[in-house]
C-alpha positions in Angstrom: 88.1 55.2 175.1 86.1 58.2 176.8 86.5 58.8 179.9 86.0 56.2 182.8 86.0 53.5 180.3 89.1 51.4 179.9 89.8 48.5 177.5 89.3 44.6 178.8 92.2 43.0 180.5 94.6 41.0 178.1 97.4 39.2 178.2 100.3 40.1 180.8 102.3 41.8 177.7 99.8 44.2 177.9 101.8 47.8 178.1 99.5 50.6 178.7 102.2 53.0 179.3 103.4 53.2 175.6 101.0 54.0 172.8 100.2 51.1 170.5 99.0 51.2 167.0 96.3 49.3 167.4 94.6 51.3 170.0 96.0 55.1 168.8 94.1 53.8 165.2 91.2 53.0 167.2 91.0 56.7 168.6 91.6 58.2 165.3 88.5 56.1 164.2 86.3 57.3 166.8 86.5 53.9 168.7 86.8 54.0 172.3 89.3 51.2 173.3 92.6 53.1 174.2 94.7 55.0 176.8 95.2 58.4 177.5 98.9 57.7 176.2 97.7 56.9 173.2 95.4 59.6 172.8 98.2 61.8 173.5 100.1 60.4 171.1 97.5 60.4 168.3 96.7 64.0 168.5 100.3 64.5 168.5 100.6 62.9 165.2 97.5 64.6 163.8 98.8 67.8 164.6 101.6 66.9 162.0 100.3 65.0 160.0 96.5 66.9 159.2 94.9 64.0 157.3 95.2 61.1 159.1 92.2 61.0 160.3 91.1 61.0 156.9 93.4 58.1 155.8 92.3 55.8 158.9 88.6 55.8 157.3 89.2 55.8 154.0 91.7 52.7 154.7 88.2 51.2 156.7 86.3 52.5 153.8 88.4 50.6 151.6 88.1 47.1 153.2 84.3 47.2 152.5 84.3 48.2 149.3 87.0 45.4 148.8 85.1 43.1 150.8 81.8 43.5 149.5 83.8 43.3 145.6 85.3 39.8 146.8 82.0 38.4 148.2 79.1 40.0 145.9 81.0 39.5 142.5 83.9 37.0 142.6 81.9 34.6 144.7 85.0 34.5 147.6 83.5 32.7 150.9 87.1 32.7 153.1 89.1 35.5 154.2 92.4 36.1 155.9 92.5 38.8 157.7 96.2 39.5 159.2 96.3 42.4 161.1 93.1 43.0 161.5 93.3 46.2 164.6 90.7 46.5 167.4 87.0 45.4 165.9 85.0 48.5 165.1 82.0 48.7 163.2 81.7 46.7 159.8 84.5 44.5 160.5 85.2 41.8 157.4 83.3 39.5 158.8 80.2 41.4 159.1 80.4 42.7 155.0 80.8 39.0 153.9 78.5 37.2 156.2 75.8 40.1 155.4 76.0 39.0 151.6 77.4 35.3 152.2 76.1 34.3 155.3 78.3 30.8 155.2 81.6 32.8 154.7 84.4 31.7 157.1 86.6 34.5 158.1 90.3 34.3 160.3 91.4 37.3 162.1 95.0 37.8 162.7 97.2 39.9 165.3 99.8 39.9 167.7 98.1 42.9 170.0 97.1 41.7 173.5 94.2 44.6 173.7 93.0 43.1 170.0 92.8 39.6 171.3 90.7 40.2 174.8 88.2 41.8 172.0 88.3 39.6 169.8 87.3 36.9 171.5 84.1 38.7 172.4 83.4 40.8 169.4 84.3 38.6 166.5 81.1 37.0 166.1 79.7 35.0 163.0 76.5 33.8 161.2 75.3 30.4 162.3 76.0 29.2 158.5 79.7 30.5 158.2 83.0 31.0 160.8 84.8 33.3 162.4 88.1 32.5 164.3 91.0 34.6 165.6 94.8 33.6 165.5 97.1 35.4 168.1 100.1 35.3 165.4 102.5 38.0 163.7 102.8 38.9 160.3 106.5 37.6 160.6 105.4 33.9 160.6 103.7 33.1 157.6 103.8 29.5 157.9 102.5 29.1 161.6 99.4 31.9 160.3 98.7 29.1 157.1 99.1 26.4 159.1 96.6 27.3 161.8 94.0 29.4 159.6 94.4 25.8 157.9 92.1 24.5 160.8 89.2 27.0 159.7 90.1 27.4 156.3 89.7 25.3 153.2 92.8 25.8 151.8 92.0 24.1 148.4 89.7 27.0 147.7 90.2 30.4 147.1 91.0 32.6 149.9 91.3 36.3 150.4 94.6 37.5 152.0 93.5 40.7 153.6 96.5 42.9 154.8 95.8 46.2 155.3 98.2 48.6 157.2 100.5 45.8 158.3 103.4 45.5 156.6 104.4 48.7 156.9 105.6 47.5 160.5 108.0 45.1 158.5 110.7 47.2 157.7 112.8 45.3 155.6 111.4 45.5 152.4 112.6 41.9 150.7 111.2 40.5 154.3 108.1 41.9 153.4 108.0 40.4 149.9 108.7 37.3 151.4 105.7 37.3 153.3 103.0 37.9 150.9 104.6 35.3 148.3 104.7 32.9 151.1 101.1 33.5 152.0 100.0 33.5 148.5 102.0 30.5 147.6 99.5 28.7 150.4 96.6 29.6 148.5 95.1 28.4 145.6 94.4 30.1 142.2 91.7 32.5 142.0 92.6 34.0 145.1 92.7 37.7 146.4 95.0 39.6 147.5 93.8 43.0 149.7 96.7 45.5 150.6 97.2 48.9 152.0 100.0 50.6 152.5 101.1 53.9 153.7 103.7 56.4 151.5 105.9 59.3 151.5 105.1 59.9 147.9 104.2 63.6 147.3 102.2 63.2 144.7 99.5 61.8 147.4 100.4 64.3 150.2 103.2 62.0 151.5 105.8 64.3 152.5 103.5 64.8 155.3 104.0 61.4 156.6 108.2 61.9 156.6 108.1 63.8 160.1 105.2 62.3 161.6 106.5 59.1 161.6 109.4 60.0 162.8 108.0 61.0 165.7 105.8 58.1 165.8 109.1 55.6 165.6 110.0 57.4 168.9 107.2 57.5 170.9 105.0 54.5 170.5 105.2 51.0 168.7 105.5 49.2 166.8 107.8 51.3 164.6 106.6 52.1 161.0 107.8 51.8 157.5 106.4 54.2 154.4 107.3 52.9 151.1 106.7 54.5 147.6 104.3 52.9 145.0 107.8 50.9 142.7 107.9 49.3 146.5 104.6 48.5 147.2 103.9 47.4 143.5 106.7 45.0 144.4 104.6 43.2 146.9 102.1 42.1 143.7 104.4 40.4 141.2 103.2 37.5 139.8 99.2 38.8 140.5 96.8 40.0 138.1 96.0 43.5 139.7 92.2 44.3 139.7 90.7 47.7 138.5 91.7 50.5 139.0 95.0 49.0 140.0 97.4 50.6 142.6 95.4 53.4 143.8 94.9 55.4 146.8 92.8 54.0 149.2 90.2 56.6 149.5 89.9 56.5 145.6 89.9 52.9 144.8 85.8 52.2 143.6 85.0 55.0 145.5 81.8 56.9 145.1 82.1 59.7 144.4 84.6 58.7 142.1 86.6 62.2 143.0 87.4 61.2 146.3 90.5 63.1 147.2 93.9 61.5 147.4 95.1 60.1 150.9 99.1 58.9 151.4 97.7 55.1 151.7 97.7 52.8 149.0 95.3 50.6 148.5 95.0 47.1 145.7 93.3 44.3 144.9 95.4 41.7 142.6 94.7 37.8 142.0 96.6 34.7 142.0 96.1 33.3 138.6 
């Protein structure tokens, strides 16, 4: 946030004196809802870690492009958006409702300073829906079972999880959580995933150290994982062109957008 501006009151979880994700990827963004702890924080890390500021918007540039795929071409009207971060400019619902103005859209987080937004900045078209969830990633069932109330769940809907299961370190509990998620869903729908990595061949290594210093100086603690991981998260789906990508270069114009250390995919449930 710039100075003299401070984020709304939320919940009494609230803790303003450790950085959060939620709000440090806010400030890398340009976005003004954080803390000077975070800000500290996030210069920190973009000291060590140069592009990060470059994988925070192409990881934003990649859920419109995704977005604006699912709604203009594959006809998708519902999304799921778990993990969804402080609202910012083009948020998911805004891409589909611009091309679908009758999409229904549920956000999802566990972040206190996410849901006093939310609640005001999550708008929708008078056609379509927009509803919030406070829920974690970790619960799969309750998330289905409420987004159930919005969503019609006996028609394709788009599992958006970008960024967020990289706070799930265990790697099978991970898997667990997108097959339960897209066993709730019918066929024909999307999954959207990013995912950070140490893999070099993307500038990676750069990550190894940041995080680290990340993992002890903020929260929630963070996970890289290497593509044979991340492709793990997509068995059984029916990957969409060009595949398991980086972010920044996934449809992106120009199509020799340099590499960023954050995957990005689209796959199907057939």
């Amino acid at each position: 946030m710039s100075e003299g501006h401070s984020p709304a009151a939320g919940p009494a979880r609230l803790n303003t004196s450790v950085a959060h994700n939620a709000r440090v990827w806010n400030h890398w963004l340009g976005g003004r809802d954080h803390y000077e702890v975070d800000r500290q924080v996030g210069e920190q890390v973009a000291g060590m870690f140069l592009v990060i500021r470059e994988v925070a918007r192409a990881d934003r540039g990649f859920l419109g492009r995704a977005v604006r795929l699912l709604a203009a071409e594959r006809g998708i009207r519902q999304f799921l958006d778990i993990g969804t971060g402080l609202p910012t400019a083009e948020n998911t619902h805004e891409i589909a409702q611009r091309i679908a103005p009758e999409s229904r859209i549920v956000y999802v987080d566990n972040d206190p300073i996410v849901l006093a937004h939310a609640r005001a900045l999550l708008t929708s078209s008078p056609e379509g829906v927009t509803d919030y969830l406070d829920a974690d990633v970790r619960d799969p069932d309750g998330i289905v079972r409420r987004a159930a109330e919005t969503l019609d769940l006996t028609r394709p809907v788009a599992v958006l999880l970008l960024g967020v299961l990289n706070f799930v370190p265990d790697t099978a509990e991970a898997r667990e959580i997108v097959r339960r998620l897209m066993a709730a869903v019918p066929a024909g729908s999307p999954l959207v995933l990013t995912h950070p990595t140490y893999d070099r061949d993307v500038g990676g290594e750069g990550n190894v150290a940041a995080m680290e210093f990340w993992n002890a100086h903020a929260t929630p603690p963070i996970t890289a994982r290497g593509r044979a991981e991340i492709a793990g998260f997509l068995d059984g789906l029916e990957l969409v062109e060009p595949g398991l990508v980086p972010c920044s270069q996934w449809r992106a114009e120009p199509a020799s957008a340099a590499p960023v250390p954050q995957f990005g995919v689209v796959a199907v449930k057939p």
